[in-house]
N, C-alpha and C positions, 0 to 999 in steps of 0.2 A: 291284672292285665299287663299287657308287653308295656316294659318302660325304657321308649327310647327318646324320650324328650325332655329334656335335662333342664332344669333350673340356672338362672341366671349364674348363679356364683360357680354351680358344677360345669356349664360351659364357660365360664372362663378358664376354669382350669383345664377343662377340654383343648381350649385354645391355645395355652402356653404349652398344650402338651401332643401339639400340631392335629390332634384328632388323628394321630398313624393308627389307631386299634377303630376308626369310629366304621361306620353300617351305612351303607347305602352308595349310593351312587355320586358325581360331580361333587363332592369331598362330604358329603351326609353330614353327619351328625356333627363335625368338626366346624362346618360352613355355617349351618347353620349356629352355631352356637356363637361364631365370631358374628355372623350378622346379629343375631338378637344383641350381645354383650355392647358393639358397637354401633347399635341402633338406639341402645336406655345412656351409653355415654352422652352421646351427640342432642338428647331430648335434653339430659341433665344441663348439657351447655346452654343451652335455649335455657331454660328455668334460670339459669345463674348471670345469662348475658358473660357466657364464658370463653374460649376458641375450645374445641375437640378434646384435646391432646389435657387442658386442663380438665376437663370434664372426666376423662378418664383415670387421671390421677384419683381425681373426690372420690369417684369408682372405687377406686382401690382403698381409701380413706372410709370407706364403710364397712369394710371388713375388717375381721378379729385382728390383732395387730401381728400376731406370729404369722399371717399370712399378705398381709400385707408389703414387704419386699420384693415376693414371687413375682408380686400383679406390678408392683413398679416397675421389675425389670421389663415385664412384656412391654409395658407401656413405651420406656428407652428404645426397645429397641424397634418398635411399628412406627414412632413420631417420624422420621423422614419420609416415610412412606405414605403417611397419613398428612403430613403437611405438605407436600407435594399437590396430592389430589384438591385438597381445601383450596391454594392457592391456582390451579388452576381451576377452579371453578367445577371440579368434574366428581365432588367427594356427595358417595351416597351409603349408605351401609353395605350395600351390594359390590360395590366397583370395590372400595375399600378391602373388603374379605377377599375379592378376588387378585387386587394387588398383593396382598400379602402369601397370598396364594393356600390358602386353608381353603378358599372357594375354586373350583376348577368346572371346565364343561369338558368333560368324557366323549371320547369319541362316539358318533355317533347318538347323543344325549342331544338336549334340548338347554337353553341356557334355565337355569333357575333361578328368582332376582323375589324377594319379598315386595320392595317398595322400584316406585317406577325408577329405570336408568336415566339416564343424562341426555338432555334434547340434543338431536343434531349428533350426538359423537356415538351413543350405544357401547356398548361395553368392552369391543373388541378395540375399539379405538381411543377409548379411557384411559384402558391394559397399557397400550401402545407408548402413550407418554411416559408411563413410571416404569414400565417395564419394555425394553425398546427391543429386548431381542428373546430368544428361548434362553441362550444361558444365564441372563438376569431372571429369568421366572427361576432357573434352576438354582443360581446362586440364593435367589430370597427364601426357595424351598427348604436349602438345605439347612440355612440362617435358623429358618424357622422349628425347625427340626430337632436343631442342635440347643435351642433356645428350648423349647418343652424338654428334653433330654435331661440337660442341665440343670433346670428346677427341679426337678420331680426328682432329682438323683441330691442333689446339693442339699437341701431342707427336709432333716428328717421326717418333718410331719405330711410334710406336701409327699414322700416317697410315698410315706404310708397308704395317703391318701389314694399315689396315681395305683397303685399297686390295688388297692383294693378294689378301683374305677373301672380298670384295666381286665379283671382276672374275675369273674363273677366267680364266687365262690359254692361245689357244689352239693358241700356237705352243710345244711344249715341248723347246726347244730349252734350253740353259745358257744363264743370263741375264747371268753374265761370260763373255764370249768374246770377244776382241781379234782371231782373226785372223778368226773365222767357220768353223770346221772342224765346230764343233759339241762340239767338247773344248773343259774348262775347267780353270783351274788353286785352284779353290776347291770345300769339299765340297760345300755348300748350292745351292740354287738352283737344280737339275737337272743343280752339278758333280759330281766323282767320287763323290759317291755314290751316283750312278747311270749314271756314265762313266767309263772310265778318262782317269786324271789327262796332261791334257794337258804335255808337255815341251820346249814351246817355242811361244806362246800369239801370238806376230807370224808366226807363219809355216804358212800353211794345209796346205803337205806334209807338215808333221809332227805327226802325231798317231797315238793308238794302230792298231793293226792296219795302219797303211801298210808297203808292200814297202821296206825299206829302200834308201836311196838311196846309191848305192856305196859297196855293204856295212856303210855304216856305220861306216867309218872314221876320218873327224872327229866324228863326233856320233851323236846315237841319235835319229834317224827316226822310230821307231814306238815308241818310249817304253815299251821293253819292258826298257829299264837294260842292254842289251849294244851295245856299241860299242867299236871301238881295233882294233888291230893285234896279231897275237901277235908278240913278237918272234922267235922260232925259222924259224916258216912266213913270216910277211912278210904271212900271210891273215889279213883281217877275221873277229871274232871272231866276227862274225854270221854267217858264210860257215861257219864251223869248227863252231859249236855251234848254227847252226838250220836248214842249209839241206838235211840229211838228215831232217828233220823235218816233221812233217803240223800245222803252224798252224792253228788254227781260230780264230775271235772267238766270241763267243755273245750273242747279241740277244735280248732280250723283247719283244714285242708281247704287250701284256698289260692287266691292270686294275689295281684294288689290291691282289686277292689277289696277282697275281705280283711288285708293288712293296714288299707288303709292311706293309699299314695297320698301325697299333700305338699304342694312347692307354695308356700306362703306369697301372696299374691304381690305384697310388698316388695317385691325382690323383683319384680321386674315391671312393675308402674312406677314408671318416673317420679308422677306427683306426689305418689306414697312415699319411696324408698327415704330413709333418712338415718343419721347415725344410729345404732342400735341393731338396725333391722341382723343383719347377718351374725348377730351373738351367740344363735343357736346351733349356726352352721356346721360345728362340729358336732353337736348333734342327729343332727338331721343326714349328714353323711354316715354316721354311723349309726342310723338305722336304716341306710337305706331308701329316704326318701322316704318311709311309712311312718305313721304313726298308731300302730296297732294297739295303744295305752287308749286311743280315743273312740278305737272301731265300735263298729255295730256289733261284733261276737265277743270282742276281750275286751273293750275298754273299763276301765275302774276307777278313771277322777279326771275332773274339768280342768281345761286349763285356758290361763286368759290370753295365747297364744289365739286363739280361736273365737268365731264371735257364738257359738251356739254350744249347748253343754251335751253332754258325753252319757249314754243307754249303752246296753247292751247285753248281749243273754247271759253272759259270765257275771255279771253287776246283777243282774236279777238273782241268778242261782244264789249269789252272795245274802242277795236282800232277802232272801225266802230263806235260807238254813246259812248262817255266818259260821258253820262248820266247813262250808266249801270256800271257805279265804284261800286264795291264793293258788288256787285248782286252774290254770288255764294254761293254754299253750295255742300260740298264736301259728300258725306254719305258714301264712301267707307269702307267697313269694311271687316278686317283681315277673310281670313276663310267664307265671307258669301255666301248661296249657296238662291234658290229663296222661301225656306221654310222660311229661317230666317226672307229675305228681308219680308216676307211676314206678319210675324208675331211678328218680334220687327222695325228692321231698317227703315222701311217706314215713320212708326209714328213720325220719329224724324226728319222730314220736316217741314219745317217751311214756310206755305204760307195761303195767307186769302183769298180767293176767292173776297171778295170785296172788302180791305184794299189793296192790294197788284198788283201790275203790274205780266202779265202773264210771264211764264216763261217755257224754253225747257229744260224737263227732258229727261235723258238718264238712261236707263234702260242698263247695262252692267255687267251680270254676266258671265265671260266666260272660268269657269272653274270648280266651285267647285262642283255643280252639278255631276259629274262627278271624281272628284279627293276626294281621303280620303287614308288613310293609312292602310286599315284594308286588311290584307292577301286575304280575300274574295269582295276584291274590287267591282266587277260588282254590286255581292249583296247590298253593300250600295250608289251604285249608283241613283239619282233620275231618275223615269219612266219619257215616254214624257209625260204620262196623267197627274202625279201629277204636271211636269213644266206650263204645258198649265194652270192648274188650279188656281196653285200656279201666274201664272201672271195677269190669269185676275182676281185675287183678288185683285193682286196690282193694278192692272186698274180702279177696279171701287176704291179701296180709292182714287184714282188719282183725279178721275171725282167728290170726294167731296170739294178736297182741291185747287187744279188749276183753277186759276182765266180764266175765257170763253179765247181764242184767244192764248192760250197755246199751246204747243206741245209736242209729247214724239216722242221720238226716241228709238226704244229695238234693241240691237245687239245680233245676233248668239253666240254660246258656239265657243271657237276655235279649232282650229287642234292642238294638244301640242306634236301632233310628231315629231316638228323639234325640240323639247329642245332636245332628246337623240341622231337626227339624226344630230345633230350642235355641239354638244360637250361629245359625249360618250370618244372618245379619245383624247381629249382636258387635261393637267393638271389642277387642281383646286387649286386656291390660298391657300388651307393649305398646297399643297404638292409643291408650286412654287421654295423651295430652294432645294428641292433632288429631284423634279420632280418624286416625289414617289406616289400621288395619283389623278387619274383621274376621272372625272366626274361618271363614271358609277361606277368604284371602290365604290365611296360613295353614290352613287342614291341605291348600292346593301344593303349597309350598313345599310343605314335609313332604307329599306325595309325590312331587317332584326329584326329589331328595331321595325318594325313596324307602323314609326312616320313618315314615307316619305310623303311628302305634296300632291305626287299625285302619289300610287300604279303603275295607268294604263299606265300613260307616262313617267314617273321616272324609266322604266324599259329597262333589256336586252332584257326582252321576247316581241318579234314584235306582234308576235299573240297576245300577251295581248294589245298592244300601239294599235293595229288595230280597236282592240272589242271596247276600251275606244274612239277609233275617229268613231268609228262606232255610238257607242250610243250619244256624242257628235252631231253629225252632224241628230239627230233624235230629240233631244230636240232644237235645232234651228230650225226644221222645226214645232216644235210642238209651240214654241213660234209667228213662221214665221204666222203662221197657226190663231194663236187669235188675230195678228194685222189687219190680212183681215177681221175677225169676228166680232171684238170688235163693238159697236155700241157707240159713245161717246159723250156726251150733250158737255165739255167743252175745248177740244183738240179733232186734227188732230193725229192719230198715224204712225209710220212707221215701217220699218223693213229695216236694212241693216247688211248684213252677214259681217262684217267685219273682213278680212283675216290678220291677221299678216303676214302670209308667203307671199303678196305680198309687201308688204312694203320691209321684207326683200331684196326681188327679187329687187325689185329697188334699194335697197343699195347697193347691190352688184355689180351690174351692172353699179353705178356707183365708182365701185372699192374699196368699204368697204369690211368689213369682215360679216360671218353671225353672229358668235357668239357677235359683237358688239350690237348686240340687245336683248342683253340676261343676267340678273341681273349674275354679273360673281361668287357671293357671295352661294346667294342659287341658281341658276341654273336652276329658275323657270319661275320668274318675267321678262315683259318689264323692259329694262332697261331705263337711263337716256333718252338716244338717241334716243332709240326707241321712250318713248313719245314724243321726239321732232316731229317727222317722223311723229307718229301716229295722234298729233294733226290735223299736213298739208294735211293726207289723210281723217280725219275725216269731214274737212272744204268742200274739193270736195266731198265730200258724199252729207255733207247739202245740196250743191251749185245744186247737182243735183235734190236733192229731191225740191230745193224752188229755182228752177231757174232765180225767183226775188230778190231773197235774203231774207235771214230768218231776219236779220237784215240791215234794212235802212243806210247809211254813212247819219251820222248828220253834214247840212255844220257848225254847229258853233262850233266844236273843236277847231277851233284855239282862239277862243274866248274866251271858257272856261278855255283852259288851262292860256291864258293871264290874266285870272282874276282871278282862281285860283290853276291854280299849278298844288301840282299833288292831288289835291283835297284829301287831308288829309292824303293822304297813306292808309297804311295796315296796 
């Protein structure tokens, strides 16, 4: 799904880097991002009995130490402006952002303010005191300007960073790859954490899911950790314990639900956050905010980052034949809707029709088609005609690159009227320590903004949440519609409407909560748990569709694992 609502530590950097690339209207994503950052300062201060200005330092004191200068300078140079407002009485996370001027109201706009403004004065005359004329908003502007400018240019790493922030990149292929296979031998960066780990990185025939190359004798091919000779038989081991075997790969075509979005809640609740918390931060920018290692389709190990453990159909195909080690490919992308997929994301699949063993792609976009941020939402929503078309394009690229005995799987768009209907009056972890700001307070705010990830269901207006599951549930039938149609030389296709809201329904039922399924950060995303959940229902989906099984139990896992482990890792 659209990711336009950045984590604490990503809009600070947003902030230092004045938000000039941010989305939306009256300073979007930039505004916002200084309201949040200087909304978890000013809580921290309250927790510490500290002034502001301190608070934001600690801010910065949480973070990895290579990036902690950047956030000090921002700090230097907002404190006059920021102590100003304190000492007149007039400092609220609102006024503040719009002194410094990352917050603006747009002509003809409405003002937009998270938390309430300042009794008696209102914003315009807040402004007034810190900023007394237009050329002071301009001189602070361009301060501000020159201030993100400057980091982002100065600090190789933070370049990196604004560069990457900055410029979506829209070939998504691994950004280390030596030989060009599209396997990489690094997690980050579009490596094995959303491929498997490339085992020999000079040489383009070798990578996951390739047919092994005689047998696999000298070396491991397809970097599934079995190679050698038995000594008894004289047969390659690959011959001995895979070749009676049904190998599958398993593909995403997907958004960020199926990559797996996740802003660690820690990072912007106050009563949480504490030394440590942002240790990962370089990673987590360099995936992109997803965590596709824990999804529902490709996840393959638990991590205590997390409070719930890690399923998924690439971990099953593992568990049934441990020939398929290291067969996935994760294509989830931030934001993609079935034009994109259509017209970049597909291409960065990686399979040879005759080189490579078949493999079940899943086809799951189930949102963004549908979700955008613009006031006139319906309007840029996509028709069923263009979805239908837009898939069976993807279809027939499918049918070039899917080796014969393959399969795809397309799932329905979802119903995302239970994010408002689960947590409109829920608190949301920025407001956890005064219990000052609830889901819908902030779904109104984004919307305001103009950057909300998804207008139609991000909303108080039902009529509107209705229309968007209205045309939602037309583009699953239009999609539902080309899987009967399709006519396909190289796979079997399907169609399963797959409901979150029954999943939920079974959590509950067995006495969870609903919003437990619900990313608590942005308010959008399956959560953790959910993909836990969502893998186990996806499995009885297959199980119905290939009531043989999509994939064979290979009896010689305990062999393999006896002889090698855990066959190389990840």
């Amino acid at each position: 799904m659209d990711v336009r609502f950045p984590s604490t530590v990503m809009l600070i950097f947003s902030v230092m880097a004045v938000g000039v690339r941010s989305h939306g209207i009256d300073g979007g994503i930039g505004c916002a991002g200084c309201t949040l950052v200087v909304s978890l300062a000013q809580q921290i201060g309250e927790m510490n009995n500290e002034p502001i200005i301190e608070a934001m330092q600690r801010l910065c004191g949480f973070l990895p130490s290579s990036y902690q200068p950047a956030c000090k300078m921002f700090v230097t140079e907002v404190e006059p402006v920021v102590q100003r407002l304190v000492d007149e009485k007039l400092f609220t996370p609102d006024v503040a952002c719009h002194a410094l001027t990352l917050c603006t109201v747009d002509p003809g706009q409405k003002q937009c303010h998270l938390y309430p403004l300042p009794a008696g004065t209102g914003l315009a005359k807040s402004l007034s005191r810190v900023l007394s004329s237009g050329n002071a908003r301009e001189t602070r502007a361009k301060k501000m300007q020159k201030l993100g400018s400057d980091i982002c240019d100065y600090f190789p790493v933070l370049k990196e960073i604004c560069q990457f922030v900055y410029e979506r990149v829209d070939d998504h292929d691994p950004v280390v790859d030596a030989d060009g296979d599209r396997f990489s031998v690094i997690e980050t960066l579009r490596g094995t954490h959303f491929r498997g780990r490339d085992c020999d990185d000079t040489d383009p025939s070798i990578h996951p899911g390739a047919k092994p190359i005689d047998g696999d004798r000298q070396s491991d091919s397809n970097c599934n950790g079995i190679y050698g000779v038995d000594p008894k038989s004289g047969s390659p081991y690959e011959e001995l314990l895979c070749n009676s075997t049904t190998q599958l790969g398993m593909i995403l075509l997907g958004d960020s639900a199926g990559a797996h979005f996740h802003i660690p809640e820690n990072w912007v609740s106050a009563p949480d956050i504490s030394l440590g918390a942002f240790e990962i931060l370089p990673q987590v920018l360099a995936d992109e905010f997803d965590w596709p290692y824990l999804s529902a389709m490709t996840g393959y190990k638990n991590s205590s980052l997390v409070k719930w453990p890690t399923d998924s159909t690439y971990y099953k195909f593992w568990q049934m034949d441990h020939c398929n080690h290291r067969d996935y490919q994760n294509l989830g992308v931030n934001g993609a809707r079935s034009s994109a997929m259509n017209s970049t994301i597909q291409y960065s699949m990686a399979r040879d029709q005759k080189l490579d063993h078949p493999a079940l792609v899943v086809y799951s976009l189930i949102g963004n088609d549908v979700c955008n941020g613009h006031a006139d939402t319906i309007a840029h929503m996509t028709t069923p005609e263009v979805m239908r078309a837009n898939f069976h394009s993807t279809l027939q690229f499918l049918d070039t690159r899917l080796p014969p005995g393959s399969h795809v799987i397309a799932t329905g768009v979802a119903d995302g009227r239970i994010l408002f209907n689960t947590l409109h009056d829920h608190i949301h972890p920025i407001g956890k320590l005064r219990s000052d700001v609830t889901y819908e307070q902030l779904y109104d705010y984004l919307d305001c903004l103009q950057i909300s990830p998804c207008t139609g269901w991000m909303s108080s207006n039902e009529t509107l949440r209705n229309l968007t599951s209205e045309r939602a549930a037309n583009l699953s039938k239009a999609i539902e519609a080309e899987v009967h149609a399709y006519k396909s030389k190289n796979f079997d296709v399907h169609f399963v409407q797959f409901d979150i809201q029954d999943v939920m329904k079974k959590w509950v039922k067995e006495g969870g909560k609903a919003e437990d399924l619900i990313e608590p950060v942005d308010g959008f995303h399956p959560s953790q748990l959910a993909n836990f959940l969502m893998a186990q229902q996806f499995w009885e989906d297959f199980e119905g569709i290939y009531p043989q099984g999509i994939v064979k139990r290979n009896p010689h896992n305990d062999q393999i694992r006896q002889l090698f482990g855990d066959q190389g890792g990840y």
